[in-house]
C-alpha positions as CSV (number, residue, x, y, z in Angstrom):
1,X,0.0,0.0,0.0
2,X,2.9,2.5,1.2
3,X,4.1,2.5,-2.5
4,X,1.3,1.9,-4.5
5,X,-0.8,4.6,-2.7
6,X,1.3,7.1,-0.4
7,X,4.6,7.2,-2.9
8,X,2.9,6.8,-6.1
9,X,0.3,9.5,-5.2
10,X,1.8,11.6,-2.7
11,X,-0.3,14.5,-3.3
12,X,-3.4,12.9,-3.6
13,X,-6.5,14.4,-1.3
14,X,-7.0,11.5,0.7
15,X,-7.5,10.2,3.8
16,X,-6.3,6.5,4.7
17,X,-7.3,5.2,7.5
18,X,-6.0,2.2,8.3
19,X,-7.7,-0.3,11.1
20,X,-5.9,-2.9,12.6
21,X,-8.1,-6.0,13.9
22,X,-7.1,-8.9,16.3
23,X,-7.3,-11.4,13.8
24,X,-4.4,-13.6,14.7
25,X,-3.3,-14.6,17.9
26,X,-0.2,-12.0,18.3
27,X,-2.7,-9.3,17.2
28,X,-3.5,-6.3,19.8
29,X,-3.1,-3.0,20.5
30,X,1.0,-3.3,21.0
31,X,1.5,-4.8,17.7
32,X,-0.8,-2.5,15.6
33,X,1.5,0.4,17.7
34,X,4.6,-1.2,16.3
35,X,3.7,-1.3,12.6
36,X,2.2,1.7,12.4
37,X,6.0,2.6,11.2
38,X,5.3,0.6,8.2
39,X,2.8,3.5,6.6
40,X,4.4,6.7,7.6
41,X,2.0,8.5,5.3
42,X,0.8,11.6,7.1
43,X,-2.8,11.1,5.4
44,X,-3.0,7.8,7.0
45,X,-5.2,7.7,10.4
46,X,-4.0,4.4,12.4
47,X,-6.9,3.1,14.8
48,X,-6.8,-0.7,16.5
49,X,-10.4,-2.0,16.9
50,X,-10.4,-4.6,19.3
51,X,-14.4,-5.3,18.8
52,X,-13.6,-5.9,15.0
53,X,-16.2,-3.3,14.4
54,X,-15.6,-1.9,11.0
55,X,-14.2,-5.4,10.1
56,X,-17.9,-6.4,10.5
57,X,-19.4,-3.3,8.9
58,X,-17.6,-3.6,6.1
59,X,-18.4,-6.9,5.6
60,X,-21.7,-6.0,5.8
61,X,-22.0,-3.3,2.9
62,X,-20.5,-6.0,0.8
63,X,-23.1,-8.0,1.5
64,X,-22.2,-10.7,4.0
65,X,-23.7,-9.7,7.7
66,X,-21.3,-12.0,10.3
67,X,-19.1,-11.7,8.5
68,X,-15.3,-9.4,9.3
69,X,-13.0,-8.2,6.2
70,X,-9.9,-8.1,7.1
71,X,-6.9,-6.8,5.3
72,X,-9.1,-5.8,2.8
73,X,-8.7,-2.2,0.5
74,X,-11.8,-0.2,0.1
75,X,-12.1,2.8,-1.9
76,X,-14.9,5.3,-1.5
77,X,-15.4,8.7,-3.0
78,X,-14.9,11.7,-1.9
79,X,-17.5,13.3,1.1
80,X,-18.7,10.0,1.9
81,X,-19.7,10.0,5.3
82,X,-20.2,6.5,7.5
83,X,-23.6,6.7,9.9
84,X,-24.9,3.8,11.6
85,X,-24.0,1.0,9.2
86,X,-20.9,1.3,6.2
87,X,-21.8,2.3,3.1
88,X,-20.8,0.3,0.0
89,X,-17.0,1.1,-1.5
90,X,-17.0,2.2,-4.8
91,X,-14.1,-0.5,-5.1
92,X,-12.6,-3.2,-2.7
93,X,-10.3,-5.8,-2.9
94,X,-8.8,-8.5,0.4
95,X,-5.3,-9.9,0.3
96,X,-6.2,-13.3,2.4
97,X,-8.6,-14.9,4.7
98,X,-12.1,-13.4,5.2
99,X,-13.4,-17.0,5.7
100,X,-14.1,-17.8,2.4
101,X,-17.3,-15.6,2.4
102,X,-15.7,-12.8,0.0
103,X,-16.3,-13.3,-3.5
104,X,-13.2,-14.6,-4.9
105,X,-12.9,-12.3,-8.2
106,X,-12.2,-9.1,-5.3
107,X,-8.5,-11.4,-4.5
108,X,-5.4,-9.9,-5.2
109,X,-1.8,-11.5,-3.8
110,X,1.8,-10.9,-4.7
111,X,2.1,-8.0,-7.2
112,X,-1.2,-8.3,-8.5
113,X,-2.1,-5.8,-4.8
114,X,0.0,-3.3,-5.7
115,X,-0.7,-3.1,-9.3
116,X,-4.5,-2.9,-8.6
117,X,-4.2,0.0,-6.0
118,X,-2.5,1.7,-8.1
119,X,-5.2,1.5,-10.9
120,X,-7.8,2.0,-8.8
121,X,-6.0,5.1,-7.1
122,X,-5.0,6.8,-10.4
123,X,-9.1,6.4,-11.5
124,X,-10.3,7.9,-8.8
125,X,-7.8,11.0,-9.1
126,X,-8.7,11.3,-12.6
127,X,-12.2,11.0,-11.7
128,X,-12.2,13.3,-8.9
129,X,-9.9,15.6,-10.4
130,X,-5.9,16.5,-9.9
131,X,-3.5,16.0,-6.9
């Protein structure tokens, strides 16, 4: 993500906000402190959701209640706002696991991640306008 969003775009107006979920064992609140180093971007907002809250949510607007994404990429446009429940991304994609509830054409692993942030980043800015 670092390079395919925050160096390939580094005047894009975004926000990331990146959520880190206890989803393995050596998960928590400690280890989402210590890679937080990992995306230095200043856009980026680091939170640790212990409840796997938006995990759930977001599984949700995709269409699978009970579900929790996790390290999953959404994209939504510009002054979209979240209320109760999380809307839809305009465009999403998971790396691994997610139980096997996701739908498998979303998947992208090794350099096919990268390659597809950065396509779906440089739409959106042409979309939405410049950097």
């Amino acid at each position: 993500m670092r390079e395919a969003i925050s160096e390939t775009f580094p005047h894009a107006n975004i926000c990331l906000c990146v959520v880190w979920l206890p989803m393995m064992e050596t998960d928590n609140a400690e280890t989402a402190s210590a890679v937080v180093q990992n995306i230095p971007d200043v856009r980026a907002q680091h939170f640790f959701d212990p409840d796997k809250g938006v995990g759930k949510a977001i599984a949700t607007s995709l269409g699978s209640d009970g579900h929790v994404a996790w390290d999953t990429y959404a994209f939504y446009p510009p002054g979209i706002a979240w209320g109760d429940t999380a809307p839809a991304p305009v465009e999403w994609f998971f790396q691994q696991g997610n139980d096997d509830w996701a739908d498998p054409s979303h998947l992208r692993e090794d350099e096919a991640l990268p390659a597809e942030l950065t396509r779906v980043m440089q739409t959106q800015v042409t979309k939405n306008g410049p950097e």
